[in-house]
N, CA, C and O of each residue as an XYZ file, in Angstrom:
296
protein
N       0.842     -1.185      0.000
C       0.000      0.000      0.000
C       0.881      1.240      0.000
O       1.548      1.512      0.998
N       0.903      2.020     -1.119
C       1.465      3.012     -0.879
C       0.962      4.613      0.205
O      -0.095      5.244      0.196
N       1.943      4.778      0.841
C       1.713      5.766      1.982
C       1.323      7.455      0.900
O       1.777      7.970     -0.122
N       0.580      7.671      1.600
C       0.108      9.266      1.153
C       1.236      9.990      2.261
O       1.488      9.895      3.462
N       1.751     10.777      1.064
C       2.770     12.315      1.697
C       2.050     13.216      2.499
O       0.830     13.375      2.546
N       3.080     13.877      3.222
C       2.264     15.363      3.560
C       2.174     16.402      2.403
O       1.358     17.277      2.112
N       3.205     16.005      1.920
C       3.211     17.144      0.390
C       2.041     16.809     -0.088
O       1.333     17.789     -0.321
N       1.401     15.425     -0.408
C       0.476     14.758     -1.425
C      -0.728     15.742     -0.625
O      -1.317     16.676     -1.170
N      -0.952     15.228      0.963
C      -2.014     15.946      1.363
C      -2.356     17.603      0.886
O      -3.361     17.953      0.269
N      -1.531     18.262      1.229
C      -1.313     19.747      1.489
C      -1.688     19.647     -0.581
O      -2.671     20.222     -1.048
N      -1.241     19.282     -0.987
C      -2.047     19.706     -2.704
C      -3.035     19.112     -2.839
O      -3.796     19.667     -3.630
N      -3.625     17.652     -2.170
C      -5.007     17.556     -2.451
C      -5.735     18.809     -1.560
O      -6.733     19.331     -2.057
N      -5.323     19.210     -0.468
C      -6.064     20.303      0.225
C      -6.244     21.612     -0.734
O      -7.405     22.013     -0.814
N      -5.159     22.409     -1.547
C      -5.301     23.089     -2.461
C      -6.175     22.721     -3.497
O      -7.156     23.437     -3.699
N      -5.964     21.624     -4.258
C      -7.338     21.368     -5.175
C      -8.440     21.316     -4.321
O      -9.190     22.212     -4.708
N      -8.773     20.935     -3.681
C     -10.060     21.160     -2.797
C     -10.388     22.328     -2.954
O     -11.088     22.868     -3.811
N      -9.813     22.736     -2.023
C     -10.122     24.066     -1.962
C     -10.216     25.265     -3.089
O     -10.851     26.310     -2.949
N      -9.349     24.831     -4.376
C      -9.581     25.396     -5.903
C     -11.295     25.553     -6.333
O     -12.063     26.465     -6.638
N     -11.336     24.324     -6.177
C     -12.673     23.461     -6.536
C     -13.478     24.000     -5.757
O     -14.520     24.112     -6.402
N     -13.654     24.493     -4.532
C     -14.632     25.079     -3.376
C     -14.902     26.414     -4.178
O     -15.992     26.711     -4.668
N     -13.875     27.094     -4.235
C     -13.442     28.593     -4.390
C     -14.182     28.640     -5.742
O     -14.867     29.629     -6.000
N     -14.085     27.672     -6.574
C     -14.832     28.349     -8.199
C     -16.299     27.726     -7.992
O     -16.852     27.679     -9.091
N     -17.031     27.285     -7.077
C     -18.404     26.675     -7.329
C     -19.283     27.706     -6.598
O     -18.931     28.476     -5.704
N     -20.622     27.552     -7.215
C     -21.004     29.181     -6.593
C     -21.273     28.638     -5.155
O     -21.135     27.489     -4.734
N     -21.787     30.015     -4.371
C     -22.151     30.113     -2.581
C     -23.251     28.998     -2.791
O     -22.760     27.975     -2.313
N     -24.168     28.795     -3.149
C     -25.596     27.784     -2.799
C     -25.244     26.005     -3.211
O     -25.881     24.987     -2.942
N     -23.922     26.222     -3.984
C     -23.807     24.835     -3.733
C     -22.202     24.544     -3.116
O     -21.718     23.462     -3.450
N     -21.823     24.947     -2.725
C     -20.421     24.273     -1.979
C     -20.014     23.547     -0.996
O     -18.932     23.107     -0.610
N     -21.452     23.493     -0.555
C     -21.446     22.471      0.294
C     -21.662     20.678     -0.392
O     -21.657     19.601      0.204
N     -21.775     20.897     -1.360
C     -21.983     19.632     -2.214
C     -20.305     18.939     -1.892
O     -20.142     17.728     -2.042
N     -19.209     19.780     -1.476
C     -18.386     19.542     -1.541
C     -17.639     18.971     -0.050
O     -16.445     18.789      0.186
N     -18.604     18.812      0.658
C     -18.246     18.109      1.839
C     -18.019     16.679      2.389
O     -17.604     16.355      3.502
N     -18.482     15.702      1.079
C     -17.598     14.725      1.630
C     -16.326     14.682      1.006
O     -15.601     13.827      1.515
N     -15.766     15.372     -0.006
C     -14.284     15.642      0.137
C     -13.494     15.909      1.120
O     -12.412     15.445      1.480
N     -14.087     16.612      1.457
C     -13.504     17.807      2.691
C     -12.919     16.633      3.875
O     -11.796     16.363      4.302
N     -14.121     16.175      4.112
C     -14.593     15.189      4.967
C     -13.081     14.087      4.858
O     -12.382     14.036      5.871
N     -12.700     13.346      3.753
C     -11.995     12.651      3.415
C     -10.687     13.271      3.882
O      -9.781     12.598      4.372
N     -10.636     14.553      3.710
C      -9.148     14.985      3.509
C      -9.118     15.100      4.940
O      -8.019     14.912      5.462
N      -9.946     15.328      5.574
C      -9.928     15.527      6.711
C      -9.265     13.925      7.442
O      -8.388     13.722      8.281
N      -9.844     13.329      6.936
C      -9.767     11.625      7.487
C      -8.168     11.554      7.390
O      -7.419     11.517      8.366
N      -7.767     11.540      6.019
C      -5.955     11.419      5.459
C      -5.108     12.351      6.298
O      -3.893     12.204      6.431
N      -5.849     13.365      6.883
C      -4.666     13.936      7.658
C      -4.378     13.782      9.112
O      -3.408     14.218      9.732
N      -5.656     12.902      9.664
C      -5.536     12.364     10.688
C      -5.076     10.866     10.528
O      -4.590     10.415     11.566
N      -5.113     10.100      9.594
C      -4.488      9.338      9.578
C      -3.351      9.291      9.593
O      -2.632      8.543     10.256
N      -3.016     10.240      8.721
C      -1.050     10.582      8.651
C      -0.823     10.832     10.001
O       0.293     10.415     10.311
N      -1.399     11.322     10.902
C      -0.593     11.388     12.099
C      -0.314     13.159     12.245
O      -0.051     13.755     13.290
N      -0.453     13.711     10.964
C       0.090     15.538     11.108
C      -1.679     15.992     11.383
O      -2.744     15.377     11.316
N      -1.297     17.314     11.695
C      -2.278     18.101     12.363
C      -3.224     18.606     11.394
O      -2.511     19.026     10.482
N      -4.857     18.867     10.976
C      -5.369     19.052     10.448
C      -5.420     20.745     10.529
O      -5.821     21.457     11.449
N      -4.830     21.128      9.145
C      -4.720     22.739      9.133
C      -6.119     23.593      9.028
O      -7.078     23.635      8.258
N      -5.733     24.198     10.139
C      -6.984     25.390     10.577
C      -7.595     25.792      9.568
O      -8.770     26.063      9.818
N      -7.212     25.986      8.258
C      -7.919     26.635      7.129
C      -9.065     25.576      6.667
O     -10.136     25.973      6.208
N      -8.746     24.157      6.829
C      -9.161     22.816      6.673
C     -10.393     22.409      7.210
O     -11.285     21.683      6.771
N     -10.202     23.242      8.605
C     -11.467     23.044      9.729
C     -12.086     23.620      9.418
O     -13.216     23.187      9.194
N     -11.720     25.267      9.142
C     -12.845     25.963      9.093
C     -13.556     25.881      8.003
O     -14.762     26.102      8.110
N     -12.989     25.541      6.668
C     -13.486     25.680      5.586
C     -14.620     24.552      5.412
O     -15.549     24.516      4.604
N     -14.221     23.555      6.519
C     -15.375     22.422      6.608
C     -16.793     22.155      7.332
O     -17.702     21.326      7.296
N     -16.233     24.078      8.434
C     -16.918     24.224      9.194
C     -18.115     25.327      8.444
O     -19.342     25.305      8.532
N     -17.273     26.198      7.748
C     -18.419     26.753      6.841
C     -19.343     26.082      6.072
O     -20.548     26.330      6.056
N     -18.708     25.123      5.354
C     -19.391     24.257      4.299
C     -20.471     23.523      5.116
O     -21.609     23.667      4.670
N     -20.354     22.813      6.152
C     -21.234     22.402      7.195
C     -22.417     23.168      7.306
O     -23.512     22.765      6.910
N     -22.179     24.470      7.936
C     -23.403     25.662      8.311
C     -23.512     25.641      6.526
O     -24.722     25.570      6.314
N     -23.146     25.656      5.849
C     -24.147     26.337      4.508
C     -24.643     24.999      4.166
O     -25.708     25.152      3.568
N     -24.314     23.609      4.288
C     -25.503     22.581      4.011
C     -26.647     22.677      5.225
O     -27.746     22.175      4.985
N     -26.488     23.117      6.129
C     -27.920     22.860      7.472
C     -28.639     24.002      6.865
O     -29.827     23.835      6.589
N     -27.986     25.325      6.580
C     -28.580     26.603      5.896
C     -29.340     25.985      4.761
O     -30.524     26.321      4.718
N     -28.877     25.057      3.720
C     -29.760     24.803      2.490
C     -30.917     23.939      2.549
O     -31.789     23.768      1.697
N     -30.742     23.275      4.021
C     -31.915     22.424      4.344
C     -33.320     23.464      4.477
O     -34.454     23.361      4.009
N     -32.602     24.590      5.421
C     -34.166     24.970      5.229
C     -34.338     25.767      4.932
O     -35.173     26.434      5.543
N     -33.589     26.393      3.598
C     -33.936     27.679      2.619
C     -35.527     26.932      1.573
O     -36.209     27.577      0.778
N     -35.680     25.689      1.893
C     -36.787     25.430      0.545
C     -38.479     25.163      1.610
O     -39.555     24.700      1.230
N     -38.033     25.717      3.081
C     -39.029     25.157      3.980
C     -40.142     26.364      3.709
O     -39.913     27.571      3.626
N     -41.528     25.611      3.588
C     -42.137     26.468      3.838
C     -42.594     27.441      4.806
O     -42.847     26.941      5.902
N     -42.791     28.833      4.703
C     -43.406     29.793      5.771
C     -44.394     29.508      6.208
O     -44.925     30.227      7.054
C-alpha cells in the first residue's frame, strides 16, 4: 500500500479548496464529503489538520444545514 505524503495531502487540500473557491455560494457544500476525506488522510497521517481545513469544513457544514431549510415552507 502506498503511503500518502504530507506534500500529497497539502495539494489535495489546495485542489479542494480550488474546486470550493470556483463553485457558486448555494452549492459548496456539495463539496463536503471531500472535505470530509481529507480531513480523514490527515488524521491518519498522524500531522495536524490545518486550521484553514477546519474551518473551511466548518463553513461548508453551516451552509448545508442553511440549504436544508432555505426550501421550507413559511
Amino acid at each position: 500500500m502506498n503511503a500518502i505524503t504530507t506534500e500529497e495531502l497539502h495539494r489535495k487540500l489546495a485542489d479542494v479548496s480550488d474546486l470550493i473557491s470556483g463553485t457558486r455560494p448555494g452549492n459548496r457544500h456539495r463539496h463536503l464529503p471531500q472535505l470530509h476525506a481529507l480531513v480523514g488522510d490527515f488524521a491518519r497521517k498522524g500531522v495536524g489538520v490545518p486550521p484553514r481545513l477546519r474551518q473551511l469544513q466548518e463553513d461548508l457544514t453551516n451552509e448545508a444545514i442553511e440549504s436544508r431549510f432555505d426550501n421550507l415552507p413559511i
